[in-house]
C-alpha positions, 0 to 999 in steps of 0.5 A: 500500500502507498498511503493509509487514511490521513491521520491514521499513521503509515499504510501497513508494510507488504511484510506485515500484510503477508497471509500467515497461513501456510500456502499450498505448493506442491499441487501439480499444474496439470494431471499426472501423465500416464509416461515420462514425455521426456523418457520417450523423446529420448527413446524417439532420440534413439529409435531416430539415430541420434543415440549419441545425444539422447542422454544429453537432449534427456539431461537438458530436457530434464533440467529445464522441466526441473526448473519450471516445477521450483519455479513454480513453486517459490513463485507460488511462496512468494505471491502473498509476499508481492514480490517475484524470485528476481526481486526476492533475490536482490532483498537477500542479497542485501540482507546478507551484505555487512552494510545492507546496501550494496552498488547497482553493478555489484548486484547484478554481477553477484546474481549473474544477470545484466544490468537492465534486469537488476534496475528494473527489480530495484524499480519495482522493489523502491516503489514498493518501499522495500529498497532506497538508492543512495548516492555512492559516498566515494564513487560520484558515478555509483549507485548504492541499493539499501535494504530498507526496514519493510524490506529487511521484515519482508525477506525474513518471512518469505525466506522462513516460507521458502524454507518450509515450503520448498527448501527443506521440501524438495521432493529429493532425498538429502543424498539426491540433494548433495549429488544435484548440486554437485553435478550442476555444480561441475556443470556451472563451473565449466561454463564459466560461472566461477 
């Protein structure tokens, strides 16, 4: 909310406005289907002479699907909160940094997108209330982004919901857990993440 009744006080935060209730992740989007589409391409893969690059076209087919279904669910998390995956992740990178506040160019290169997408997130978080950009005190051409009282209150309970709903909730065993990120891991690390 951007204003309250005058006299009343501040309008209630985001945070504060955020449903106490446990929200309702894991339904599937559609009903189960009866096969694995993705086993059956690969199967299509082979059974069409492409047997060197069914298991890739599998893994990578795999992965994004994968991708698709957390998504959906921390996006499902997050909507009570008003805030998308893209601006959640620049309030905890905030709340993790010393100070709180963190330059523009820096939060872009830390969450690996460009620039244009990091100002359009601060856009929506600072209208919002959740952020404010400061000048830079020794870098006249800097930008700094800090976590604002809302925001910090705010990325307290969507983590404490993403933990219980998604992160400790992943559908994997905890071995499952390690070996996907490690073998993502390797992945990354050959593309030049880091």
């Amino acid at each position: 909310m951007t204003g309250g009744r005058p006299g009343c006080g501040p309008a209630p935060t985001i945070a504060a406005m955020a449903p106490a209730r446990k929200p309702t992740t894991r339904q599937p989007p559609t009903p189960r289907l009866a096969s694995d589409p993705i086993a059956e391409a690969q199967r299509q893969w082979s059974a069409h002479g492409w047997e060197g690059a069914s298991d890739g076209m599998a893994a990578v087919t795999s992965i994004m699907r994968a991708h698709q279904i957390y998504l959906a669910r921390v996006e499902a998390v997050l909507r009570p909160f008003d805030v998308s995956f893209a601006r959640y992740e620049v309030l905890m990178l905030l709340y993790f940094s010393k100070r709180g506040a963190l330059p523009m160019r820096t939060i872009g290169s830390r969450l690996q997108v460009h620039q244009t997408s990091v100002t359009n997130a601060v856009d929506r978080l600072e209208a919002a209330r959740l952020v404010r950009r400061l000048p830079h005190p020794t870098d006249r051409r800097a930008t700094l982004v800090e976590l604002a009282p809302a925001g910090r209150g705010l990325a307290e309970k969507a983590t404490a919901a993403l933990n219980d709903e998604v992160f400790t909730d992943t559908g994997l065993s905890a071995r499952g857990v390690n070996d996907i990120v490690r073998t993502i891991g390797q992945l990354r690390r050959g593309a030049g993440d880091f």
